[in-house]
C-alpha positions as CSV (number, residue, x, y, z in Angstrom):
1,X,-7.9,23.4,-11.5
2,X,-11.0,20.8,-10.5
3,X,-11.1,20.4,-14.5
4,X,-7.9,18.4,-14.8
5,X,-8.2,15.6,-12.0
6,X,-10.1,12.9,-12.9
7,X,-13.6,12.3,-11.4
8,X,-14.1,9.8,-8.4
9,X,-10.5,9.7,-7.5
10,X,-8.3,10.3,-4.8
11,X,-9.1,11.6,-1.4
12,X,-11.6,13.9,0.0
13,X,-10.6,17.8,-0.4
14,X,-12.0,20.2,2.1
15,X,-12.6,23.4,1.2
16,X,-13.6,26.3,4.4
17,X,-15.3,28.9,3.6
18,X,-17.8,31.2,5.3
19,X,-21.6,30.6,4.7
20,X,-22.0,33.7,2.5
21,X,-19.2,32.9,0.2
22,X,-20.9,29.1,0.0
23,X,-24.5,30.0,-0.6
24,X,-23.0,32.6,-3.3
25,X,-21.2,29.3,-5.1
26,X,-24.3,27.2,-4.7
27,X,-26.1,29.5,-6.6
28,X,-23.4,30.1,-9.0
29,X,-23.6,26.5,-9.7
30,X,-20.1,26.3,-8.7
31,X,-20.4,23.4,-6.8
32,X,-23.0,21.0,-9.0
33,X,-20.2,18.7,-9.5
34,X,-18.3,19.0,-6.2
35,X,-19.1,15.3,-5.1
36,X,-17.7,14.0,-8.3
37,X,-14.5,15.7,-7.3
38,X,-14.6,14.5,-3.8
39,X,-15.1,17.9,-2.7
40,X,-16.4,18.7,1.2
41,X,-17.4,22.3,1.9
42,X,-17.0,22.9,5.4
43,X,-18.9,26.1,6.9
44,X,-18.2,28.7,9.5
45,X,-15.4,26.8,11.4
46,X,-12.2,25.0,10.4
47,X,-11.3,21.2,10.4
48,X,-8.8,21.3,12.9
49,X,-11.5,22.5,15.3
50,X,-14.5,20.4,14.7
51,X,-14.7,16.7,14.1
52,X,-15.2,16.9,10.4
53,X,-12.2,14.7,8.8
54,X,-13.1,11.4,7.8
55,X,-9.8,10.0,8.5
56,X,-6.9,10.9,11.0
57,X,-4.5,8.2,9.7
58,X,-1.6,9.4,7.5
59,X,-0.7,12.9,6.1
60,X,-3.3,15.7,5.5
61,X,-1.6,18.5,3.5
62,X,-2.6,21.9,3.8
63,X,-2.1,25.4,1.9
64,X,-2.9,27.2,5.0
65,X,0.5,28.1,7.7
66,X,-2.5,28.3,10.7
67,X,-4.0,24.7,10.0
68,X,-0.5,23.7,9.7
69,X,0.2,24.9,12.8
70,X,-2.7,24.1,14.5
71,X,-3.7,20.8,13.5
72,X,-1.3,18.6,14.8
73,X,-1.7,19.6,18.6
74,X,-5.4,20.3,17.9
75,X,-6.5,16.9,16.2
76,X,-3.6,14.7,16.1
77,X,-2.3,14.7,12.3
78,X,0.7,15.2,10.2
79,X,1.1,18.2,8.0
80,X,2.7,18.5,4.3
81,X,2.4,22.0,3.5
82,X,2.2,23.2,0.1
83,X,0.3,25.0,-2.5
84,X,-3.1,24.9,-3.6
85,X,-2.4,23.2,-6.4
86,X,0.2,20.8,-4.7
87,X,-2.8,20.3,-2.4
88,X,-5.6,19.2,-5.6
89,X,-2.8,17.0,-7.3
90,X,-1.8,15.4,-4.1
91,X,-5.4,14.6,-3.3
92,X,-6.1,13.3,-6.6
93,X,-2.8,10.8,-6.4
94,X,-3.9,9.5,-2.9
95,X,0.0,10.7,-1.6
96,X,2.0,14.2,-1.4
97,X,2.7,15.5,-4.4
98,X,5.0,18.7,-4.9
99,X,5.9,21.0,-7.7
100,X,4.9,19.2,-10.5
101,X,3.6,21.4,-13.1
């Protein structure tokens, strides 16, 4: 999906996953262009726990119910839910983005 958003656009996407699955992309060389993409692994805890997000200001849109959930008591933030790839187009366009196929 990375392959067809442009490089150094948009907003940061962060991605949590558990350390094993991470070291297993690392080595995969999944990730060698993750910065390009704006791309943030986050380890072993979620973003709506830890201090992690950059910015707090605006909408943060989510494919996960829990985060959604979660988030806005937790850390302060407004949800758009959608799908994953409603999440990498919307990130990429700097604004939610729905449905567009």
């Amino acid at each position: 999906m990375l392959r067809h958003i442009a490089p150094g656009r948009g907003i940061p996407i962060y991605v949590n996953t558990g350390r094993a699955t991470l070291k297993q992309l690392q080595e995969e060389g999944e990730l060698d262009n993750a910065e390009k993409f704006n791309l943030i692994p986050v380890t072993d805890t979620c973003t709506y726990v830890t201090s992690i997000l950059e910015r707090l200001d605006g909408v943060v849109m989510t494919n996960s119910g829990k985060w959604a959930h979660y988030a806005p008591g937790n850390i302060g933030v407004s949800v758009a839910f959608g799908d994953m790839e409603d999440c990498v187009r919307s990130a990429a366009a700097g604004r939610v983005v729905r449905g567009v196929r």
